[in-house]
C-alpha positions in Angstrom: -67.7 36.8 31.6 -63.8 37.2 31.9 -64.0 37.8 35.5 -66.3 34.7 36.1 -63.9 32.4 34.0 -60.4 33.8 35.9 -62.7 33.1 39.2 -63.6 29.3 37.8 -60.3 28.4 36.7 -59.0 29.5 40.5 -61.5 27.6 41.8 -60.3 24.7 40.0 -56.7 25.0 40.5 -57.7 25.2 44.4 -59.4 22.0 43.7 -56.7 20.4 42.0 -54.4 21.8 45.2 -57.0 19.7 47.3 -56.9 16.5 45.3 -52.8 16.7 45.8 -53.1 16.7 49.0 -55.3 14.3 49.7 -53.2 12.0 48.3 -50.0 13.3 50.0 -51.7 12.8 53.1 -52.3 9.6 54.0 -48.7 8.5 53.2 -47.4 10.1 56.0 -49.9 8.8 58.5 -49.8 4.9 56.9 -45.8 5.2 57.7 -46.5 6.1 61.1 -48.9 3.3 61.7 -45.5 0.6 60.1 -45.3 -1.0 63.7 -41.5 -0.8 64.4 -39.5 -3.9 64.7 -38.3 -6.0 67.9 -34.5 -5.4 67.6 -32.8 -3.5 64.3 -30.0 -5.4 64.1 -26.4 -3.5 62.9 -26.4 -2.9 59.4 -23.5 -4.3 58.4 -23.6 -7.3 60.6 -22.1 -10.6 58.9 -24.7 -13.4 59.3 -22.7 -16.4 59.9 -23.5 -19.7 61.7 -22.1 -20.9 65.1 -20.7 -24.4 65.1 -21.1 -27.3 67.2 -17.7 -27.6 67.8 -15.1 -24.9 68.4 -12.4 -26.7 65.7 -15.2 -25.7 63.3 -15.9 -22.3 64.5 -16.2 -18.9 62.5 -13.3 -16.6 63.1 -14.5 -13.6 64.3 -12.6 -9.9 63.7 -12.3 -7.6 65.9 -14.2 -3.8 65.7 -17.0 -6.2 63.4 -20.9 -7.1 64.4 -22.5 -10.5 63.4 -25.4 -12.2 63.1 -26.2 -15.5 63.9 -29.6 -17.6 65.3 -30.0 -20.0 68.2 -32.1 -23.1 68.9 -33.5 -24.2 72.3 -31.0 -25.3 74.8 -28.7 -24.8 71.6 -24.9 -24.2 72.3 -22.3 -22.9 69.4 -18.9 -21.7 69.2 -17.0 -18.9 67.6 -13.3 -18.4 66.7 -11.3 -15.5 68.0 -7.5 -15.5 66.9 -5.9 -13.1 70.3 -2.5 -11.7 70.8 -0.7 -11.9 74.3 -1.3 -8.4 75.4 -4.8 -7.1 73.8 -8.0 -7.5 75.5 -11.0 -9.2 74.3 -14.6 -8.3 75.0 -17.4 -9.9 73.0 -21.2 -9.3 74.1 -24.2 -11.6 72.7 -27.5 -10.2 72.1 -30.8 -13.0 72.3 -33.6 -11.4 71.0 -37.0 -14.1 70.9 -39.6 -13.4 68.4 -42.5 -11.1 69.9 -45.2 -13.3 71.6 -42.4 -15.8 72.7 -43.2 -17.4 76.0 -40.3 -17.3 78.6 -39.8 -17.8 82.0 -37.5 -16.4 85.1 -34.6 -19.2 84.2 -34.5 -18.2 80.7 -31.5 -16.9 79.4 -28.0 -17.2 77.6 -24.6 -17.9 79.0 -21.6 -16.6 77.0 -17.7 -18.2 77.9 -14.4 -17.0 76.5 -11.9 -20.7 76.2 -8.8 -20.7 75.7 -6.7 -23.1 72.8 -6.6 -25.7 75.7 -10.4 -25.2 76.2 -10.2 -23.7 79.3 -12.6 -21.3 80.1 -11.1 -17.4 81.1 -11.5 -16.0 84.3 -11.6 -12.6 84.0 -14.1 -12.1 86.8 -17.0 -10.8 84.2 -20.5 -12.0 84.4 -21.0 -14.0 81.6 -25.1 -14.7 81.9 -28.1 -12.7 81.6 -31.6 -14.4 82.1 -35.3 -12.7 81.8 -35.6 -13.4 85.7 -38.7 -12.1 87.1 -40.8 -10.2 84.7 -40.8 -13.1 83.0 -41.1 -10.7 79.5 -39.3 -11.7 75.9 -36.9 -8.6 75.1 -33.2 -8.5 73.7 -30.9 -9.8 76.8 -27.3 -9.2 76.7 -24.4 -11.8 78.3 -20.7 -10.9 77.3 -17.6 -12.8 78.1 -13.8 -11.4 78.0 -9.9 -11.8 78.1 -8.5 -9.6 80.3 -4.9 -9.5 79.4 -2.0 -7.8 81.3 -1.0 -7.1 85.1 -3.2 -9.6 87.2 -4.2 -12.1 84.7 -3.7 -15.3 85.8 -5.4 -17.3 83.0 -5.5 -17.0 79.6 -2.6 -15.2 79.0 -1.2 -16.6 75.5 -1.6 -15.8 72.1 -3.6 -18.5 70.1 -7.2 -19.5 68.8 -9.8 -18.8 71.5 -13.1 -20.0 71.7 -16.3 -18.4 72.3 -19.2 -20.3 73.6 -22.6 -19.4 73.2 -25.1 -21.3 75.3 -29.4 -20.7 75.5 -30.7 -22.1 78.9 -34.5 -23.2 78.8 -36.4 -23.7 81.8 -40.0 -25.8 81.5 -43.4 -24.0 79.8 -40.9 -21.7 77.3 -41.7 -21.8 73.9 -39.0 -23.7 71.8 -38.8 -20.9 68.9 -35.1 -19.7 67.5 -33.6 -16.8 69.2 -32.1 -14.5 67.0 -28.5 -13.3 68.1 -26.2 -10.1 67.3 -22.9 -10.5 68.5 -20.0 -7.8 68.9 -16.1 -8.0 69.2 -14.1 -5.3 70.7 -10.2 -5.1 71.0 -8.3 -3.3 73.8 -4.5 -2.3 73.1 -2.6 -2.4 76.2 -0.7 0.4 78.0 2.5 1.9 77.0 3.6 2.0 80.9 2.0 0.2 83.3 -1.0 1.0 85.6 -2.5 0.6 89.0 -3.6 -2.5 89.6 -6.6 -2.1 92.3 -9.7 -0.4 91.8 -9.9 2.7 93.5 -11.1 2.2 97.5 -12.5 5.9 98.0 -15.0 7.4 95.6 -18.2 9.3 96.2 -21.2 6.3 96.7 -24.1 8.9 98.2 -26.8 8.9 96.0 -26.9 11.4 93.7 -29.6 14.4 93.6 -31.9 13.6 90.9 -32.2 16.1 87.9 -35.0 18.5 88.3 -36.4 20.7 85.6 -39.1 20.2 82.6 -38.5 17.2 80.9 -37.7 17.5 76.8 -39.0 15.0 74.4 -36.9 12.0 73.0 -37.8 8.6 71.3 -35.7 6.0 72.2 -34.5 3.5 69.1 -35.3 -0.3 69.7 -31.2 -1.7 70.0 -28.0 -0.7 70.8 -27.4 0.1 66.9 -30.3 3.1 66.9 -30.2 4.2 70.6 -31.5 7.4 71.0 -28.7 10.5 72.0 -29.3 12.3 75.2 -27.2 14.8 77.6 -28.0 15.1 81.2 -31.1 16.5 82.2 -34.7 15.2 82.4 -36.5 13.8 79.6 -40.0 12.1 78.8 -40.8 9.2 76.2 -43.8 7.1 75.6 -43.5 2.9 76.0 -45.6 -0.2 75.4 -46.4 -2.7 76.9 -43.5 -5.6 76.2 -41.1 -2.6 74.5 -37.9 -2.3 74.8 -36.2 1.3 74.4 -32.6 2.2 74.4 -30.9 5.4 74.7 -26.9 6.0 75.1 -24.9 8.7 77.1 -21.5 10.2 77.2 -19.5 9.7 79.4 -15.8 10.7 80.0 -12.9 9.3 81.9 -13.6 10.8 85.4 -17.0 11.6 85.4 -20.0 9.3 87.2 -23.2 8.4 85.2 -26.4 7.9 87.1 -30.0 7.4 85.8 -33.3 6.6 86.7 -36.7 5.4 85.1 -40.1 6.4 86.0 -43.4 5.2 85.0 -46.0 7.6 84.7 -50.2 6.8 86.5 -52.2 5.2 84.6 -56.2 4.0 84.8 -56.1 0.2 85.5 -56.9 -3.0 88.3 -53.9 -4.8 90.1 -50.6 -4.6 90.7 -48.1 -6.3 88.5 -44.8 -7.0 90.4 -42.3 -6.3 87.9 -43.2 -3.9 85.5 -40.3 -1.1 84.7 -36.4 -2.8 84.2 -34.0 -0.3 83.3 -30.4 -1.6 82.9 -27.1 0.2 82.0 -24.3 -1.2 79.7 -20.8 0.2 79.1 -19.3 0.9 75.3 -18.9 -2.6 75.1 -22.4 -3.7 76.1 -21.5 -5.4 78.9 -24.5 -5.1 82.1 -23.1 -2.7 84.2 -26.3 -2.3 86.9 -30.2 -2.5 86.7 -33.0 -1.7 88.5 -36.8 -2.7 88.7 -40.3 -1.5 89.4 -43.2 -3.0 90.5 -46.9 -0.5 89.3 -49.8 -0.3 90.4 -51.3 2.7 88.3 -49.5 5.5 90.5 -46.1 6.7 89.8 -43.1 4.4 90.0 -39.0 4.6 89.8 -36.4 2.7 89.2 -33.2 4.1 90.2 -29.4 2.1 89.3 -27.1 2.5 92.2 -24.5 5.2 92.6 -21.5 4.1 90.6 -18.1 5.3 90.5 -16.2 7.6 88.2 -15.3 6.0 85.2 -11.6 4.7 85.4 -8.9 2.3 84.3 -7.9 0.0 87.1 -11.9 -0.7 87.9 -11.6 -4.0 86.0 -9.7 -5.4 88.6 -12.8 -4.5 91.0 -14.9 -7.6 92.6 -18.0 -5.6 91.9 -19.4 -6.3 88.6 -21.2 -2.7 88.9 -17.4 -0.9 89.2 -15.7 -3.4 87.0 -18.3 -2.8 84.4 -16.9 1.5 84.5 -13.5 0.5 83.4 -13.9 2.9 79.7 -15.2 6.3 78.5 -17.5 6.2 75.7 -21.0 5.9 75.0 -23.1 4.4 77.6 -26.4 2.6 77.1 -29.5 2.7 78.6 -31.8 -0.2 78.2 -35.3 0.5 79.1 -38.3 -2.3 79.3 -42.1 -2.5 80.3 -43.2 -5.9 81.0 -45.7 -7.3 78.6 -47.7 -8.4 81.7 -48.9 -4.4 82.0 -51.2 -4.8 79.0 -53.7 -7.3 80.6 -54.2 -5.0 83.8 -53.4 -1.6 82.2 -53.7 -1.9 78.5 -51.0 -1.7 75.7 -50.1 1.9 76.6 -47.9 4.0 75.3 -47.2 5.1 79.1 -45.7 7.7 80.3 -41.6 7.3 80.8 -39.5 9.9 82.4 -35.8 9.7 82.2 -33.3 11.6 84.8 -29.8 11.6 83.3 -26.9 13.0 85.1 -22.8 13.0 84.3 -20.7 14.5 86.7 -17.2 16.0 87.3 -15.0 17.1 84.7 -13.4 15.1 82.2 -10.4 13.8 83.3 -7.1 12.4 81.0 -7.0 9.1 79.5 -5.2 6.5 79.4 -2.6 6.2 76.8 -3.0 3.3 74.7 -0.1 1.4 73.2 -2.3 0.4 69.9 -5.6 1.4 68.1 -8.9 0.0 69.7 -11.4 -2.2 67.5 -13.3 0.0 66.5 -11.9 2.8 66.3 -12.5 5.6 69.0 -14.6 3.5 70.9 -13.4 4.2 74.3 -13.1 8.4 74.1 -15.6 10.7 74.1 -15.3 13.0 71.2 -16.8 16.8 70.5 -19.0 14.7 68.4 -20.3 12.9 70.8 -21.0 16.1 72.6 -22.7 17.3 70.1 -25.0 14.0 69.4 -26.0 13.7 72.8 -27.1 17.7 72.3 -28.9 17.6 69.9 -30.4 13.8 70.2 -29.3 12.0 67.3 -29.6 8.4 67.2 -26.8 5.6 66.5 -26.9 5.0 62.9 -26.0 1.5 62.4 -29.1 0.2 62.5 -30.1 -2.0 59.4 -32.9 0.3 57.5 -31.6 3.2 60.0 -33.7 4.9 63.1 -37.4 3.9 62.7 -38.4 7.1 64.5 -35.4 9.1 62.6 -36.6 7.9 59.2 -40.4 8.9 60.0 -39.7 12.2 61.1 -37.6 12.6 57.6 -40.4 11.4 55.9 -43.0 13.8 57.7 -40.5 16.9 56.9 -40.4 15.6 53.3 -43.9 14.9 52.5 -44.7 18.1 54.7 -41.8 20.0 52.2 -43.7 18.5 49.0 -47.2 19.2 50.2 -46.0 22.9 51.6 -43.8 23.2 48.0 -47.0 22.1 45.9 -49.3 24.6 47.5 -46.7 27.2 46.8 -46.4 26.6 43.4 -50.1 26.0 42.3 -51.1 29.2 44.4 -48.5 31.8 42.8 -50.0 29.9 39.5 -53.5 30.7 40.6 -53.2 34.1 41.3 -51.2 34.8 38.5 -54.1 33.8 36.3 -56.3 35.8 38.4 -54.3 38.9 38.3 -53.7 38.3 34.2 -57.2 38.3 33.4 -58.2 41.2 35.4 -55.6 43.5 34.5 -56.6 42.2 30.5 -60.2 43.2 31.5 -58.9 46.5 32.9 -56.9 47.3 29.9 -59.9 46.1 27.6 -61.9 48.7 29.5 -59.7 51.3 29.3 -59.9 52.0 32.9 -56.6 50.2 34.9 -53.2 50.1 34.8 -51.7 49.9 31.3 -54.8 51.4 29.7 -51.7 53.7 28.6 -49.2 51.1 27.3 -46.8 51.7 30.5 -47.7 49.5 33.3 -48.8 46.9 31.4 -45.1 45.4 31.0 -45.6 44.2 34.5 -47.5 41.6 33.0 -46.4 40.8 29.8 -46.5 42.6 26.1 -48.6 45.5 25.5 -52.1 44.9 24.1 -52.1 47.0 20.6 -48.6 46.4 19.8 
């Protein structure tokens, strides 16, 4: 009888240990199924609003992210308050509600002015539209003050404008865009630089890299982008996703990249399908590249760019102007939303080939601190980020994919700690009432009095 009971109480503290995780269980797999959102915006972003008129405008600091929302063919200003010899760089981030109907002309426009209202001609681009794929995702336009050697306009201090304007072409949907917007501050030199972009680099096409590709998630913004190093690596994407990732990359050294779409089962051939596009460390468009699919494999390669230097601002090319700072570099990637009506919603199969090359070289030296801090150097850090595939953490709510996996390890730590502890409880039972039933007998250990301690107090004492 005492050998049935110890085997019925084990059976129900195995049934208990069932019950506990059948409930632990499905909380893991309902977070996974939490679809994640369009565009985590920075977490500490300032929501402000943009004014009609730049006398009314929000000042904006430097080093700080904000938040503010657009209407159709809407146009607002911010403040910035500049110094004669620091550089300006603000970027502008639409992102249109998912399901929001756009078309090729679609787009922002963003325009630094100076106290006079004149606009600044720094030679930036300053617009970004959806163009063909014709597929709502965040688009980023960015505007600056170039101050210093070969500046011929807005060269005083004062209150600047920025000037924010949504272009709407006919059959888009009317809805608010969202915006994120981003200030950075340049110092200038202590001793003055070249002031020509380098004429001689190495423009072949680099050798793509080979080798088995290593898993990443990408994040959904600039504020959660996923780390990588150079090398080859796979991801999955939806239809109408957008996934960022963000790179290294040293004064010196040349970044190139490329974005392939894996085969799929389908009908038709959808003529822009894969975008990938590359922004510097202050989010400006540095290059992109597109993709038409047809079910078989596809690439989308950037052109080769030159090593990152100084004196490539005052290049004609947007695509060496935009390598004018070390720091992180962001890779943008997006699969039209047309691919789910000839291929289905996916995910499909993305392969990334990353590659930095040359050595590090010696930066510039800075008369001031940059806004923020660090964000021009590449830091052992960094390094190690990129190694080990962390993601930016300023994303409101943090990285979607970061905080599931921390939720998997920590319901998979409580399940795995609970089955511990309910085990060693079940066989301790066990193991008590058989060694009781041995003693009783006067046949197993501690039928003497000696062995008996293992378990507890001698029976007869």
């Amino acid at each position: 009888m005492g050998r049935r009971t110890g085997w019925w109480r084990g059976r129900t503290v195995l049934t208990g240990m069932a019950a506990l995780l059948t409930v632990v269980a499905p909380a893991g797999r309902a977070t996974a199924a939490d679809p994640p959102p369009p565009y985590r915006f920075a977490a500490d972003a300032e929501r402000i609003e943009g004014a009609a008129r730049s006398t009314d405008a929000v000042r904006l600091t430097p080093g700080s992210a904000y938040r503010s929302t657009i209407r159709d063919d809407g146009k607002l200003y911010y403040g910035l308050r500049l110094d004669e010899t620091s550089s300006a760089y603000v970027s502008v981030t639409a992102v249109p509600e998912p399901g929001t109907k756009v078309v090729y002309s679609d787009g922002i426009k963003v325009s630094l002015q100076d106290p006079d209202g004149h606009k600044c001609f720094s030679g930036d681009a300053g617009a970004a539209r959806f163009g063909a794929t014709e597929s709502p995702r965040p688009l980023t336009a960015w505007a600056s003050r170039r101050a210093g050697p070969g500046t011929y306009t807005c060269k005083g201090a004062g209150t600047y404008s920025v000037l924010v304007e949504r272009t709407s072409g006919s059959g888009s949907s009317a809805g608010d865009w969202q915006l994120e917007l981003q200030y950075v501050s340049e110092p200038a030199l202590r001793q003055a630089a070249p002031t020509a972009a380098p004429q001689v680099w190495d423009s072949a096409s680099p050798q793509a890299p080979e080798g088995s590709a290593r898993t990443r998630a990408g994040g959904t913004s600039f504020n959660e982008a996923r780390s990588l190093e150079p090398g080859v690596w796979k991801d999955g994407i939806r239809a109408g996703q957008t996934l960022f990732y963000r790179v290294p990359v040293d004064w010196g050294q040349q970044f190139d990249a490329s974005a392939e779409l894996g085969p799929a089962s389908g009908d038709g051939f959808l003529g822009n399908a894969l975008v990938v596009s590359l922004h510097n460390p202050v989010r400006a468009l540095v290059d992109d590249a597109d993709t038409g699919y047809g079910g078989t494999r596809q690439r989308a390669a950037l052109k080769p760019l030159p090593p990152v230097a100084y004196e490539n601002r005052y290049a004609v090319d947007d695509q060496v102007g935009g390598m004018r700072f070390a720091g992180w570099y962001y890779l943008a990637v997006h699969l039209g939303a047309g691919m789910a009506d000839r291929f289905g919603d996916g995910p499909f199969e993305l392969t990334l080939r990353v590659g930095v090359r040359g050595a590090a070289g010696k930066a510039p030296a800075y008369g001031g601190a940059t806004a923020p801090r660090d964000v021009f150097e590449v830091t052992a850090g960094d390094r190690d980020a990129a190694a080990s595939g962390n993601a930016a953490t300023g994303g409101d709510g943090g990285a979607p994919n970061e905080n599931l996996a921390m939720k998997a390890v920590a319901v998979g730590g409580i399940g795995t700690g609970c089955v511990l502890v309910l085990g060693l409880a079940m066989w301790t039972v066990i193991a008590r009432r058989r060694a009781a039933a041995a003693v009783a007998q006067g046949t197993g250990p501690g039928a003497d009095g000696t062995a008996a301690r293992t378990y507890g107090r001698p029976r007869g004492r």
